[in-house]
Each structure stands twice: as C-alpha cells, then as structure tokens.
C-alpha positions in Angstrom: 0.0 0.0 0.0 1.1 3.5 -0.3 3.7 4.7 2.1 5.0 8.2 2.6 8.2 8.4 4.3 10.1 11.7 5.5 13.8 12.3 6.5 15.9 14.7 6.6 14.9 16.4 10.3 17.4 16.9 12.8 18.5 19.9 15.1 20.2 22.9 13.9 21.1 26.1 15.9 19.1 29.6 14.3 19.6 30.8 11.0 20.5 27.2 10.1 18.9 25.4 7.1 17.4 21.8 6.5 15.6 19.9 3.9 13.2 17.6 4.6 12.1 14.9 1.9 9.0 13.0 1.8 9.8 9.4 -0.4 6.2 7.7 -1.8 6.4 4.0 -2.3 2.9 2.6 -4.0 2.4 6.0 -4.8 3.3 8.6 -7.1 3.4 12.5 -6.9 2.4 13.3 -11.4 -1.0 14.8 -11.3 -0.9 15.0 -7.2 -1.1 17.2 -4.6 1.7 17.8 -2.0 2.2 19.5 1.7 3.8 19.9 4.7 2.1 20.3 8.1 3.7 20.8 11.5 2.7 20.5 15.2 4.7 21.9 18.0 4.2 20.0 21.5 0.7 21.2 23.2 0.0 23.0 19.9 -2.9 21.9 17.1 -1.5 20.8 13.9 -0.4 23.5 11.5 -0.4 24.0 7.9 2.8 25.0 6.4 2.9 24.7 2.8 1.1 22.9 -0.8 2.4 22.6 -3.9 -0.1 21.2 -6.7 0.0 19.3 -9.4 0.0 22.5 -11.5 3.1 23.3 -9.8 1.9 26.3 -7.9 3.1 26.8 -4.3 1.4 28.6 -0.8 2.9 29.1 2.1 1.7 30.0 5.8 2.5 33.8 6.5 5.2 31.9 9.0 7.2 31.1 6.6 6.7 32.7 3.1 10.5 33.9 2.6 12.2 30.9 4.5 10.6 27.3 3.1 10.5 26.4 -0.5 8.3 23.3 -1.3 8.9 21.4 -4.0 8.6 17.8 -5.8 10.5 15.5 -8.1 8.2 13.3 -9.7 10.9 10.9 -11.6 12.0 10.5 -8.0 8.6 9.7 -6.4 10.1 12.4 -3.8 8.7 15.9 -2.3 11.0 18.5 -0.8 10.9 21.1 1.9 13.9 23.1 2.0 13.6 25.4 5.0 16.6 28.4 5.6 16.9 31.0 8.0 15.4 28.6 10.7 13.6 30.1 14.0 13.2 28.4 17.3 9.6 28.7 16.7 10.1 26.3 13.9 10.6 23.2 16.2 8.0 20.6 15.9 7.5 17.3 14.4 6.7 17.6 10.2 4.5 15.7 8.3 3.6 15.6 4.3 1.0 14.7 2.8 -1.0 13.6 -0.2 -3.2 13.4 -2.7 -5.4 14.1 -5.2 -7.1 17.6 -5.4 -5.0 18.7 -2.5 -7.0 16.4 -0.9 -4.7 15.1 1.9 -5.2 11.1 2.3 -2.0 9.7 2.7 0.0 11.2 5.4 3.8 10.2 6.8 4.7 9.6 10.2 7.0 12.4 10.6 10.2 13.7 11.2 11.7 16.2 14.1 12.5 19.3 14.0 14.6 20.9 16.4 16.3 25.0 16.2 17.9 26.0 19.7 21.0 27.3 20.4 
C-alpha cells in the first residue's frame, strides 16, 4: 500500500537550514497534490505549505521567505527546503497527499529541532 516516508529532520542552531524529503512508495506524486504540516508539543497541527500538481506553491505567513516546497516526480520524492530557521520552527513535520489537494495519505514524521 502507499507509504510516505520523511527524512531529513534533525536539530540545527538559528539561521541554520534543512531539507526535509518525503519518499512515496505505492504512490506517485504526477497529477498530485503535495504539503507539509507541522505541530509543536501542546499546539494543534499547522499547515505550512502545498504545492499542486500544476506546480503552484502557498505558504503560511510563517514562513513565506524561508521554506520552499517542492517535488520531483521521476524520483517519487517531495521537498521542503527550509533556511533561515527560528526556534519557533521546532516541531514534528509531516507531508501529505493526494489528489485535489485532498490530503489522504499522510507520513509519520520527522523532528525538528532549532535551539541554540
């Protein structure tokens, strides 16, 4: 079945910069929609950013400047590369999927961690 696996988290001090992937096995991202959520400890999940199948991009007001979403469909992979990193950026990350932005299949996330 389709599995959506992300990597790439880790800590890293302010300023820093990391990119997460999100690999799709039994899936692929032509034709799909793609995002990235986070959620901070005691704190609701929150939307960070889409890209769709048209290629356009959004971006929460938190980080329009810093994150760039993207995906490589030949390698069944989605990207968020996230620079000038805040504390306030720390939380667990998650992508999802699907059709029509329509978010079905979800990963199990990866850490985020900015401290100094």
């Amino acid at each position: 079945q389709v599995q959506l696996v992300e990597s790439g988290g880790g800590s890293v001090q302010p300023g820093g910069s990391l990119t997460l992937s999100c690999a799709a096995s039994g899936y692929t991202y032509s034709g799909k929609c793609l995002a990235w959520f986070r959620q901070a400890p005691g704190k609701e999940r929150e939307w960070v950013a889409t890209i769709r199948s048209s290629g356009a991009t959004e971006y929460a007001d938190s980080v329009k400047g810093r994150f760039t979403i993207s995906k490589d469909n030949a390698k069944n992979t989605g990207y968020l590369q996230m620079n000038s990193l805040k504390p306030e950026d720390t939380a667990m990350y998650y992508c999802a999927a699907g059709r029509y932005c329509a978010y079905v299949y979800w990963g199990q996330g990866t850490q985020v961690t900015v401290s100094s």
